[in-house]
mmCIF file of the C-alpha atoms, coordinates in Angstrom:
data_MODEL
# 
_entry.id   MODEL 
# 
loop_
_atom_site.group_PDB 
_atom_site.id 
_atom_site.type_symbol 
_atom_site.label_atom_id 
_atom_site.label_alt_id 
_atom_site.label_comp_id 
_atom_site.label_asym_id 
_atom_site.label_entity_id 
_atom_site.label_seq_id 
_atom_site.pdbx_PDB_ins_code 
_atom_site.Cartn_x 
_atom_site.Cartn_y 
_atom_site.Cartn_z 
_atom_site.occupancy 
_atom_site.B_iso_or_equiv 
_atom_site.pdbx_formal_charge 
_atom_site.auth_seq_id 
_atom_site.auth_comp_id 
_atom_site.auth_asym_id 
_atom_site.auth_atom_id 
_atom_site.pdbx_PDB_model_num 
ATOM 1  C CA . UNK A 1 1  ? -3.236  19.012  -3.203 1.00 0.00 ? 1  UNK A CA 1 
ATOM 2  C CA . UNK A 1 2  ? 0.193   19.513  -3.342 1.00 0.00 ? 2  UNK A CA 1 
ATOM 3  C CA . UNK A 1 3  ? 1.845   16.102  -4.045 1.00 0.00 ? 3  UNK A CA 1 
ATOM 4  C CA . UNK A 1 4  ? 5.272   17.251  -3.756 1.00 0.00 ? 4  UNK A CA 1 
ATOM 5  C CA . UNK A 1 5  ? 5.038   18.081  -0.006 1.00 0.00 ? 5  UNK A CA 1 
ATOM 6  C CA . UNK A 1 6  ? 7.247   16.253  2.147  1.00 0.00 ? 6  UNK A CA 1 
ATOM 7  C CA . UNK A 1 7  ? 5.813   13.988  4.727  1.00 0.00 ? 7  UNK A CA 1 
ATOM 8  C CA . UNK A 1 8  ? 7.564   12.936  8.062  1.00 0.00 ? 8  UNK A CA 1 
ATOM 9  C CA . UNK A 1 9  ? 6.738   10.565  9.810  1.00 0.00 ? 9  UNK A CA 1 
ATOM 10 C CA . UNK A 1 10 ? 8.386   7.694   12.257 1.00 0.00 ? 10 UNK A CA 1 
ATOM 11 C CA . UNK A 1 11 ? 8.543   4.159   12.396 1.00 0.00 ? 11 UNK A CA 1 
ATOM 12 C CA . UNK A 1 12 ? 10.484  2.388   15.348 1.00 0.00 ? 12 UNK A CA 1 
ATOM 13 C CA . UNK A 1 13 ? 13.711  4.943   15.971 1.00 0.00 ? 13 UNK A CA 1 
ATOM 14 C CA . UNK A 1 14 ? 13.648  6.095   12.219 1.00 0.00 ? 14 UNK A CA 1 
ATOM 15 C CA . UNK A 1 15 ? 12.329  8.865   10.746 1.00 0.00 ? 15 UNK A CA 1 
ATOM 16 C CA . UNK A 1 16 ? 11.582  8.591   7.344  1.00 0.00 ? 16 UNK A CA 1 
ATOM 17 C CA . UNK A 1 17 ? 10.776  11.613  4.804  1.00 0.00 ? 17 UNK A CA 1 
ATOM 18 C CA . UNK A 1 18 ? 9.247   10.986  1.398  1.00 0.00 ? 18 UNK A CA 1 
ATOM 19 C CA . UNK A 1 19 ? 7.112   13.053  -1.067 1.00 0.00 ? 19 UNK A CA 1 
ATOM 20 C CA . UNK A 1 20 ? 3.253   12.514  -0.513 1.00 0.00 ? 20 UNK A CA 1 
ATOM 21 C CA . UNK A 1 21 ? 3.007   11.834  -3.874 1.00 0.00 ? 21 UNK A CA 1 
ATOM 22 C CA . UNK A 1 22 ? 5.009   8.879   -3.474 1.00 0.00 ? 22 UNK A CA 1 
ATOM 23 C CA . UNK A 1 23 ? 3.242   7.762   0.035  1.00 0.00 ? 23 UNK A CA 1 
ATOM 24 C CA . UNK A 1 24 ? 0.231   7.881   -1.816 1.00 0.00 ? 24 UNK A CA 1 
ATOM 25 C CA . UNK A 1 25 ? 1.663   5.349   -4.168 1.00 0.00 ? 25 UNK A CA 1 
ATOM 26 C CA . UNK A 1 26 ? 3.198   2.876   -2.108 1.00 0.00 ? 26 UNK A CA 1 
ATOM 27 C CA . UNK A 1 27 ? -1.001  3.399   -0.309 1.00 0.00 ? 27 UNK A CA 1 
ATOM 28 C CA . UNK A 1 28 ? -2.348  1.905   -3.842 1.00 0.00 ? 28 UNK A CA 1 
ATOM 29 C CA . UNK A 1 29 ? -0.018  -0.397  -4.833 1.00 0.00 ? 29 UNK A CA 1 
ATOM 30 C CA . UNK A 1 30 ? -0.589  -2.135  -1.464 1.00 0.00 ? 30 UNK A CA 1 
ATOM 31 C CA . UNK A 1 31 ? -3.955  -1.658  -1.647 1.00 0.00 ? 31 UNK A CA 1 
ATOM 32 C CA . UNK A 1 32 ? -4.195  -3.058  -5.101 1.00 0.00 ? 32 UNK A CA 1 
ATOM 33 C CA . UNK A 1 33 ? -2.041  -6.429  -4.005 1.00 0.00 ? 33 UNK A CA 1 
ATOM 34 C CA . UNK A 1 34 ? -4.360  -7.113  -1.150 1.00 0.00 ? 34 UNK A CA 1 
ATOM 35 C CA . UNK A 1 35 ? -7.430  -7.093  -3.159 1.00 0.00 ? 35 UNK A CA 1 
ATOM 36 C CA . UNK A 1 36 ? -5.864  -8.885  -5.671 1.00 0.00 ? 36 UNK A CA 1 
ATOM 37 C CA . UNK A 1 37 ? -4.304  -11.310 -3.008 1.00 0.00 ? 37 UNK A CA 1 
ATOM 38 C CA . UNK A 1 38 ? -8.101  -11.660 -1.467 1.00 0.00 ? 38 UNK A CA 1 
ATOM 39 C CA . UNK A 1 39 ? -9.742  -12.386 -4.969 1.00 0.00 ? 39 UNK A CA 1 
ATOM 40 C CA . UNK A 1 40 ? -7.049  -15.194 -6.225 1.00 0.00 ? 40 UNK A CA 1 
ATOM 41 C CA . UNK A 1 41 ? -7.572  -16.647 -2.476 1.00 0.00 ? 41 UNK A CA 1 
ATOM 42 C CA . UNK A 1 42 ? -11.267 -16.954 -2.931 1.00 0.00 ? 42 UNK A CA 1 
ATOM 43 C CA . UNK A 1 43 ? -10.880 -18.214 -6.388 1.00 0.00 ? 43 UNK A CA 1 
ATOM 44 C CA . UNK A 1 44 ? -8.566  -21.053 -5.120 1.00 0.00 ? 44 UNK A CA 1 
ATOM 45 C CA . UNK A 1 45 ? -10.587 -22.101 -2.931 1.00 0.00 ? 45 UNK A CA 1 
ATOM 46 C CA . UNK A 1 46 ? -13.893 -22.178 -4.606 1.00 0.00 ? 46 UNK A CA 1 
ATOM 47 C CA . UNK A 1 47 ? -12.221 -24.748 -7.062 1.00 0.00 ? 47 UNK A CA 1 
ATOM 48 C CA . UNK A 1 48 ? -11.462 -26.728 -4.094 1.00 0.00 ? 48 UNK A CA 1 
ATOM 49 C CA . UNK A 1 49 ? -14.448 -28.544 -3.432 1.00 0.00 ? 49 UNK A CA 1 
# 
């Protein structure tokens, strides 16, 4: 997999360009914050009985 290809795509009237390497990224790092977001929710409100 070539991580340094570029990747167009558009969102509203701009197109954007960025290295799939870097899409791939931004993918995890969002992913990663929503689990973590989900677990400290369901944490909070176990203690909230």
């Amino acid at each position: 997999m070539d991580l340094n290809r570029i990747v167009k795509f558009k969102i509203g009237k701009e197109d954007w360009e960025m290295p799939l390497g870097v899409l791939l990224l931004l993918g995890g790092i969002s992913l990663l914050l929503i689990v973590g977001g989900l677990y400290m929710g369901f944490k909070f409100g176990e203690n909230m009985q």
